[in-house]
Each structure stands twice: as structure tokens, then as C-alpha cells.
N, C-alpha and C positions, 0 to 999 in steps of 0.2 A: 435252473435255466443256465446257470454259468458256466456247468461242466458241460454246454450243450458247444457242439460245433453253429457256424455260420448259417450251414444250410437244415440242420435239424433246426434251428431257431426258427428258420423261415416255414421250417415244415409246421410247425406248433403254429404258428401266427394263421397260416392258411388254414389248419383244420379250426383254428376258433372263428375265420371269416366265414368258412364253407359251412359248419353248423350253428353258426351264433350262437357256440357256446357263451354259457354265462359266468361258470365259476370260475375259476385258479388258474393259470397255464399252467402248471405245475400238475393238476389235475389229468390235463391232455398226455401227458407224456407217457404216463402205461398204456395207450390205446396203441401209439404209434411203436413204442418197443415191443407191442406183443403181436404184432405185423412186421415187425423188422422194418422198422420204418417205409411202410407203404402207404400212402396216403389213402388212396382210394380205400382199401383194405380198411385201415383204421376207420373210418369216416361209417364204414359200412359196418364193421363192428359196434359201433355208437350206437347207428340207430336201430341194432338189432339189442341193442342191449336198455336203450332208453325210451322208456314207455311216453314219456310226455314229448319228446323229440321226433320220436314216429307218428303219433297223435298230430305234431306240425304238419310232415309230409306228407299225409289224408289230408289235409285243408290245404294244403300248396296243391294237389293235385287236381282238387275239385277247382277247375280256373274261370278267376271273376273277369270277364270282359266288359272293360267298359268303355262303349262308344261315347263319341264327343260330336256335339253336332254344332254349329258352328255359322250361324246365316251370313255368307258375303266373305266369310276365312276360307284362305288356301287350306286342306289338309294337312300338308307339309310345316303351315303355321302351328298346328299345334304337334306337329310330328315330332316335335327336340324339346317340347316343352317340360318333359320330366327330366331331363337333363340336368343337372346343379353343379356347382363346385368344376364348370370348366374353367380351365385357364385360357389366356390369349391366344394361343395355337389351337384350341379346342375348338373356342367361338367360332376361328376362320373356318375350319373345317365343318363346323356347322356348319356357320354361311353359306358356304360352298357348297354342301350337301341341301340346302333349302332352296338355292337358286335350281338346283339343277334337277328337284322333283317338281320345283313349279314349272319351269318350260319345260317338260312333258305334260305337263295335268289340264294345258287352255284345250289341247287334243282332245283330251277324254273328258273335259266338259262339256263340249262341243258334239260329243259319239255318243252320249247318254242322255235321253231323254228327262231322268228326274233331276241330274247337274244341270241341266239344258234349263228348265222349269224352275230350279232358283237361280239360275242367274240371272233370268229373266225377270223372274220378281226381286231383284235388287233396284234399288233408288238410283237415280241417275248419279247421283254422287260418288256410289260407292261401285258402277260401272267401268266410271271414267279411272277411280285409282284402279281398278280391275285392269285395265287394258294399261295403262301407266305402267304399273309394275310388270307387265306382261314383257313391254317395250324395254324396257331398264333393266330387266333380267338376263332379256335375249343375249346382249352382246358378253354380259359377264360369263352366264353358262357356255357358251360359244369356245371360249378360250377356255376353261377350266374343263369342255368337254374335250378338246383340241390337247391341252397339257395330259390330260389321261391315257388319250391313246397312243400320244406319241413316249410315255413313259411305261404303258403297256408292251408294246413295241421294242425297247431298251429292254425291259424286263423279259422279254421271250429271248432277246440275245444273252442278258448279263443277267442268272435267276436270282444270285443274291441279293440286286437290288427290290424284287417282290421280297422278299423274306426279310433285307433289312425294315423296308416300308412298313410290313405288315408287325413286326415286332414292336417296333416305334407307336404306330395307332392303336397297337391292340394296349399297349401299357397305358397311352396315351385316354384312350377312352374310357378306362375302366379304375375312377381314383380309388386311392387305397385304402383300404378298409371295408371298401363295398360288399354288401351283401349278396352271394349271387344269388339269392332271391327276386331283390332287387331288381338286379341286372335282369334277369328273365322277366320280370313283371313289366321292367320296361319297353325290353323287342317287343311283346304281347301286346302290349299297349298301342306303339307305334303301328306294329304289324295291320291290327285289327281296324286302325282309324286308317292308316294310307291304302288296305288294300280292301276294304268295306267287312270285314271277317268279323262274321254274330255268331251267335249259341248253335246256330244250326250246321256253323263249318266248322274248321279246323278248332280241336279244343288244345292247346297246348298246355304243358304241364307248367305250374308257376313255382319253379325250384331250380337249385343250381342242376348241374350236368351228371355229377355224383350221386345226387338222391334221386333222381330219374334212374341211374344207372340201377339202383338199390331197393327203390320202388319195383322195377321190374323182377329184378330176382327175384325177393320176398313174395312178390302175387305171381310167378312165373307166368309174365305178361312181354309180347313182343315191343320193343321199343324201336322209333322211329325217329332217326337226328335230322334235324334239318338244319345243315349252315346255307347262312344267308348271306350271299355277298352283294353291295351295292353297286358296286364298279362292274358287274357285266351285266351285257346288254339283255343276256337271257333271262334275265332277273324274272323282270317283270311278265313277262310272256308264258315263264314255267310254272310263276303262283298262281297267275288268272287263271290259265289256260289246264294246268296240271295239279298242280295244288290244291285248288279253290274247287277240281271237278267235282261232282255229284256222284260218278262211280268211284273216284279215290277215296272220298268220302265215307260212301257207303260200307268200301273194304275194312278201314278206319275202325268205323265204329262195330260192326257186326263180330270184327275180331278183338274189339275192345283193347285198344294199341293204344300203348302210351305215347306219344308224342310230345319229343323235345327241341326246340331251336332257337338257336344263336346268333349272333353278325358277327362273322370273323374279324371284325374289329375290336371284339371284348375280348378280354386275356384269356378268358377259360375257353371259347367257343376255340380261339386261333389255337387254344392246346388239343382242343379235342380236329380242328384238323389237322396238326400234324401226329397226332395221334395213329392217326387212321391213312393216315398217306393221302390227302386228298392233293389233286391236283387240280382239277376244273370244278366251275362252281356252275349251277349252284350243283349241292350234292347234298345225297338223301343216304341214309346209311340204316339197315335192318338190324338190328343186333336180336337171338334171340337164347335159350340157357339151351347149353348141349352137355352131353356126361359122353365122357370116353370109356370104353370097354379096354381092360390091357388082359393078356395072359399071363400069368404069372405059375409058379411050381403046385400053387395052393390052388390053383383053379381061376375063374373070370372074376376077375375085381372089376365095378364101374366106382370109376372118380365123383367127385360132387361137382353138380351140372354149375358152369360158366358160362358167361354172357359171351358171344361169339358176335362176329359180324357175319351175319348170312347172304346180303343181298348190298351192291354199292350201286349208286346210281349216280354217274357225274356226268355235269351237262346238259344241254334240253333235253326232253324227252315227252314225246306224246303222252297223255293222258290213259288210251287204249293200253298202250305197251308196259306203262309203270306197273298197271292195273292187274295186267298179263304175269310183268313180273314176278309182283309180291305175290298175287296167289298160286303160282307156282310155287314160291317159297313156305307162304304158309300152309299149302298140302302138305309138304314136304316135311316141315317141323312143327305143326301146331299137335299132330297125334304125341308126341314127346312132353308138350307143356301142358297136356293135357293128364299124362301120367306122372307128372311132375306134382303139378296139383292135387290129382287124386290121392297119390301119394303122404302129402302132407296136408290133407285134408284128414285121412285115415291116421297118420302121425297126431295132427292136433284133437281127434276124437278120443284116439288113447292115451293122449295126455287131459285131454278132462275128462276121462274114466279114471282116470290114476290120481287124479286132482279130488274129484267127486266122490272115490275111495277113500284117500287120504283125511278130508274134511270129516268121512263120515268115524275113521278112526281116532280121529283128534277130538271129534264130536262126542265120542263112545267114551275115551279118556277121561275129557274132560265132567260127563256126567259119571264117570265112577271116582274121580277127584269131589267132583262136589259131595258124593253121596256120602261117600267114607269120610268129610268135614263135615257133613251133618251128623253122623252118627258120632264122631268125636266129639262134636257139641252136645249133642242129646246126652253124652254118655258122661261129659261134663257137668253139663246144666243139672243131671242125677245127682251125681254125686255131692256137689254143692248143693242139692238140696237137702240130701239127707242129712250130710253135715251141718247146715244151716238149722234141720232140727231138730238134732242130737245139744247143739249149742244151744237152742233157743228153749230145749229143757230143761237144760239147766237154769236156766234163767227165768224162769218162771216161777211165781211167786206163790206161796202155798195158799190153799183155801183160809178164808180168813174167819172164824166166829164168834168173833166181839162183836155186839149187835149196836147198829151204828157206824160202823167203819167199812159197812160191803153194800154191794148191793148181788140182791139175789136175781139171776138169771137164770131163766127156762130157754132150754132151746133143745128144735126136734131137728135132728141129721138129715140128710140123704137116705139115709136106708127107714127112714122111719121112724128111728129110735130117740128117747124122751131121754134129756140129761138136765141137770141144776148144777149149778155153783156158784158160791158165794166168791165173788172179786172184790178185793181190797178195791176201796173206792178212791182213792187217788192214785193207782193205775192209770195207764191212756189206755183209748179203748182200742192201741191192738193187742193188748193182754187177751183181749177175749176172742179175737181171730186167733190168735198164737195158739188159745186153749183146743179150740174148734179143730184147726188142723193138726195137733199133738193129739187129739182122741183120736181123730179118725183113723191117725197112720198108728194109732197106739202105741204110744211113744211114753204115756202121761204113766207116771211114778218107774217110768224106766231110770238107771243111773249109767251116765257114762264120766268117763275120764280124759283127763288130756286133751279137751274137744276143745278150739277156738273156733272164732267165726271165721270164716272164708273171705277172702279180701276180694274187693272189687265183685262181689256180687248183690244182686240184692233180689231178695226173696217176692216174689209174685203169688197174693194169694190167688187159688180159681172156686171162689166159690162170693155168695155176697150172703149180709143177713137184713132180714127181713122181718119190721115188726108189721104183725097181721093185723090189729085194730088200735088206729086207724091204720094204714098201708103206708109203713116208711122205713126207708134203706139205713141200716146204720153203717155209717160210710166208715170206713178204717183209717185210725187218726194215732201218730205218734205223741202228737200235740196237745191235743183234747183226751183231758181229765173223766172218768167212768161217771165223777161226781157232778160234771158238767153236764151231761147228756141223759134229760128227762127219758129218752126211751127204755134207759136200762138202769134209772137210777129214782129211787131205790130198790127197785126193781125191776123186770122186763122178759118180756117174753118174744122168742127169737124164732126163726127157720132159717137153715140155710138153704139154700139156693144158686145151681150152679151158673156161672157167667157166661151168659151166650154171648155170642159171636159180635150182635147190634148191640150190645150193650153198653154204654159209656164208661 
């Protein structure tokens, strides 16, 4: 960060406010140099690159309104209530903004039946402060309505003074570090409570103006800006009247239109209108993705489709007309987002065919990895056996015929066949497994040489023995003496028997 200039510092600081990022700043900086330091660019790389970041802006999109309902409260009372962290120029401007939504709102108490219906069911008490504040508002809105126009007025002579005003407010209202999440969840909020806006109207997207931007590419979905300015008179007239309509609505949703908006009083909204050259408010601005065709020596290249502005609307405007508008413009380019889509619809199908390929080779790999580690063990576990009873003939103790010192065992094989041998009786009894499986593999008066035992393994017999009258296992014991164990001592008679599967 040291070797950074002033204004890349500021850029790093804005892309951790715009994606709440969480890790390093040090981290941000190959997004923004691999954009040549373009913010939006970078921002849009991010969450084209971070699964749980984009995951965010699916749940910013789907937008939670929540109405406030309030018996005997101005709207406007809770219009600035998510507001925090103002300063003393802030509050005034508050203020100033609440007096002058309540002396419009005794109007529209008065024009609507269901406002009409609770203010009527208010207590005389809370009446009388009703008309109170009504009265004590008047003369303050009066004069801060009076200072507006007449520096509205100045401001059509001198524009700097709108541009410094709006620079001023916009830094002013927006403290630093804010999340434009945030910020958007706030307008949304206000929006919805001062202008009565539920699930059935306007659904605005709950994110800053970049991931709206981002959202749209990615779904190649038309997007709709809306800046909101408080200071003109068309405000109100263009939301109820054109906004809030039932057929702009309809357009809305049936094209499935992202919808984003701001108060040119927030830093980002006042950047996205001068962005956009806005001169009157309010204004609605269409962006939708467009690809260029160029000629070139090698034939028709098309560019990668960008987000265009296709349609501006600044100013009043009828409802009929907006409506007129946009679907003139969305004839006009929705066949394009439509093969945009398709396009990378068919793109993401042969990537999880390529994906689903893939899996199935790494799948195939990895069962000819295991298989060839089994058979390296099998081919192990072999050899260590054999070894195990090449050693373990040697090691085996000769028939013994001093009478008194063995005991004599009978036992009948697997294949049938009848053997005896006399085992030294202080022997443990896996002398006499060791014997069992050296006949079978025929091993017994074989001579080997140079044979040790094999480290780290231990020999698994698969068979068990079995004395027939009465019925009992002679279990295999390093421990236990031949001379201990009445089944085979001083004699005994055996079967082997192979070890099933339930066997303990």
C-alpha cells in the first residue's frame, strides 16, 4: 500500500467499501492492476470470480421490504429513522427535509380514505398534537420552501452553485465507510414507507449501483436506474402517477428488469448522475448489453456485449408514454439478450459436459489408482505370506517321541484327508495352526535358507479347529501352553474348518 499513489489508495479503500471485502487490502490490488485500475471493471471481476460474493448479490437482489406501520406517526417520522452517525449539518437537513414532507402529507391525509379512517380513530390527544405540529410546521416549511426556489433560481443563473450544493450533500449524507448496501437498503426502505410501495410494486434491487451494474451482465437482464431527487416538485407526481403505475409495472416484471435507485444526495447515486449527464430530474435511465460488429482484414469480429444506455427519461412524464417507450426499446433489444442468454446457456451446458467428462476421467483414474494399490497390496500381503511361511518352517519344532512330553493330535483337512502328530507339549497352541497351514501349503520338511520373518506384518490364519465331541473351537493362543489345554492334551482330535465371513 505505500508504493500506492493517493488516488489508487482511495481506489483500494472504495473497492473494500463497495464489496465488503473482508481480507487484506493488499489482497485488492491485483484485481484493480489487472483492470488497469478501473474500478467498476475490477469490482465486476470480483464477483465474477467469487463464488460466495455472488452468492451475496442473489440475496441483495431478492429485496426484503419492510413496511412500518405506525398509529398517530407522520410517515416522514420514521422516514430518516435509519439514518445514524449524522452530524449537526446533517440533523438540520434532516429536519428540514421532515418538516417539509409533513406539510405536504395533512393533503394526502385528508384525499385518502384509509389516512382519513385513522386519523379519525386517533384520541383527542393525539389530534390536537396532529393539528399542532401541522400549525408549527407551516411557517418553518414556508421559508425553507421559499430558500429553495429562490436558490433554485440562482442555480439556473450560476450552475456551479447546483454542482457545488450537490457535491457538498452528496459527501455529506453518505458517512464514510458506508456500505452501499446499506445506503440502497436505506432509500428502499424510506421509499417504500413515504410512498406506500409493497411486494406487489416496484421491487428494487438491495445493492450498491456496481453490482446492479454486474447482476445485469452476468443474467443479461435489462436494468433500470432510477435517481431520486427531493428538491423537485415532479417528485412526487412521477412516482405515484408513473412509477407506482399498474402498466409500468407490468412492463417491469413480465421483462424481468432489474431495478436500481438512488437520492442524488448519496455519493454514488450523484456519481451515477454525472455519469450519465443527467440534467433534470427525476430521471429513469434503461441500460441494456449490446456487442458491436467491426470489419476487419480477417472477416466480422463481434466485441463482448456491454452495458449501454438505451433509453433516458428526464422529467415528468406520463405513465402511457414511459410505457410506450420502454417497449419500443425492449422490442428493439430484448431479441439480442435473448441470444445473449441462449448463448451462454449453451456455453454453461458445455461446460458441465466438459465438467461431467472430466469427473468421469478423474473418476476412471482414480478407480485404476485404487485398483493397481490393491493389487500392490494383494501382491504384498503374498509375498509376506509366503515369507512368513518359509520362516515359520523353520521354526517349527520336530515331532517329538518321548512318551509323556507330546500330546497326540488327529486332525482331518479341508479336502478330507486324516493326519497325527505328536506336539511337544510345552508348545503354545499356535504350534499346531503353524503345523496345519505348513501341510496344507506343503511346506512341512521343506529347507529354506537366509529366510527372516517380515517386519511389520502379522500372519492371519483363515481357517479355525474344531473339536467334534463335545463341539469346541480351539482358539489360537501364543500364550497358552499345548499342556494347558485339555482339548488337545494329552490328546485330541481336530477339523479344520474354514472362517466365514459371521464369524467372530
Amino acid at each position: 500500500m505505500d508504493s500506492l499513489t493517493s488516488e489508487q489508495r482511495q481506489l483500494v479503500l472504495s473497492f473494500i467499501q463497495i464489496t465488503n471485502y473482508q481480507q487484506s487490502s493488499e489482497t485488492v490490488i491485483p484485481f484493480l492492476q489487472s483492470t488497469n485500475w478501473n474500478l467498476e471493471s475490477s469490482i465486476i471481476l470480483y464477483f465474477e470470480t467469487n463464488e460466495q460474493a455472488n452468492e451475496q448479490l442473489n440475496r441483495n437482489s431478492r429485496s426484503t421490504l419492510n413496511m412500518a406501520s405506525i398509529p398517530g406517526a407522520f410517515p416522514a417520522d420514521n422516514f430518516n429513522s435509519v439514518e445514524t452517525n449524522l452530524t449537526s449539518n446533517d440533523r438540520l437537513g434532516s429536519f428540514l427535509d421532515t418538516m417539509r414532507r409533513k406539510i405536504s402529507l395533512p393533503t394526502k391525509l385528508f384525499n385518502e380514505s384509509i389516512l382519513h379512517s385513522q386519523f379519525s380513530a386517533l384520541s383527542t390527544k393525539h389530534k390536537i398534537i396532529f393539528i399542532a405540529q401541522y400549525i408549527l410546521y407551516t411557517p418553518v416549511l414556508l421559508l425553507s420552501k421559499i430558500t429553495s426556489v429562490t436558490f433554485l433560481l440562482l442555480a439556473s443563473v450560476f450552475p456551479i452553485l447546483k454542482k457545488i450544493s450537490h457535491s457538498r450533500t452528496g459527501r455529506r449524507s453518505e458517512p464514510k465507510g458506508r456500505d452501499p448496501s446499506q445506503t440502497a437498503r436505506n432509500f428502499i426502505s424510506k421509499f417504500n414507507l413515504y410512498y406506500d410501495n409493497d411486494n406487489s410494486k416496484i421491487d428494487f434491487f438491495e445493492g450498491g449501483y456496481t453490482s446492479a451494474l454486474y447482476i445485469a451482465k452476468r443474467d443479461a437482464r435489462f436494468l433500470l436506474v432510477y435517481l431520486h431527487s427531493e428538491e423537485h416538485d415532479d417528485t412526487n407526481t412521477f412516482i405515484t402517477e408513473t412509477l407506482l403505475n399498474t402498466q409500468f409495472l407490468k412492463v417491469v416484471k413480465d421483462h424481468n428488469i432489474l431495478v436500481w435507485g438512488g437520492n442524488v444526495l448519496e455519493s454514488e447515486s450523484f456519481q451515477v448522475s454525472n455519469n450519465m449527464n443527467v440534467t433534470k430530474y427525476p430521471f429513469l435511465g434503461l441500460l441494456s448489453l449490446k456487442s458491436d460488429t467491426q470489419e476487419t482484414p480477417q472477416g466480422t469480429t463481434t466485441t463482448a456485449p456491454t452495458l449501454n444506455i438505451a433509453l433516458r427519461v428526464q422529467g415528468l412524464i406520463s405513465a402511457d408514454k414511459l410505457v410506450t417507450k420502454l417497449a419500443s426499446q425492449i422490442e428493439r433489444l430484448e431479441p439480442a439478450l435473448i441470444a445473449i442468454r441462449s448463448a451462454r446457456q449453451e456455453q454453461e451446458l458445455s461446460r458441465m459436459i466438459r465438467q461431467q467428462q472430466d469427473e468421469a476421467y478423474e473418476a476412471s483414474l482414480r478407480r485404476d489408482r485404487e485398483l493397481s494399490e490393491q493389487r500392490k497390496q494383494e501382491k504384498l500381503l503374498k509375498e509376506n505370506r509366503l515369507k512368513w511361511l518359509k520362516w515359520r518352517s523353520i521354526k517349527l519344532k520336530p515331532e517329538v517321541t518321548r512318551k509323556g512330553d507330546f500330546a497326540r493330535v488327529a486332525i482331518r483337512l479341508l479336502n478330507g484327508e486324516r493326519i497325527s502328530r505328536s506336539f511337544d507339549k510345552t508348545s503354545k497352541i499356535e504350534e499346531i495352526y503353524a503345523f496345519v497351514e505348513l501341510y496344507q501349503q506343503g511346506l512341512i520338511g521343506k529347507s529354506f535358507e537366509n529366510v527372516t520373518k517380515p517386519e511389520n506384518f502379522e500372519f492371519e490364519f483363515d481357517f479355525k479347529l474344531i473339536s467334534p465331541m463335545p463341539r469346541q473351537q480351539l482358539k489360537n493362543s501364543e500364550e497358552t501352553s499345548i499342556q494347558n489345554e485339555p482339548i488337545v492334551f494329552p490328546n485330541g482330535n481336530l477339523i479344520v474348518e474354514e472362517i466365514q465371513i459371521n464369524d467372530e
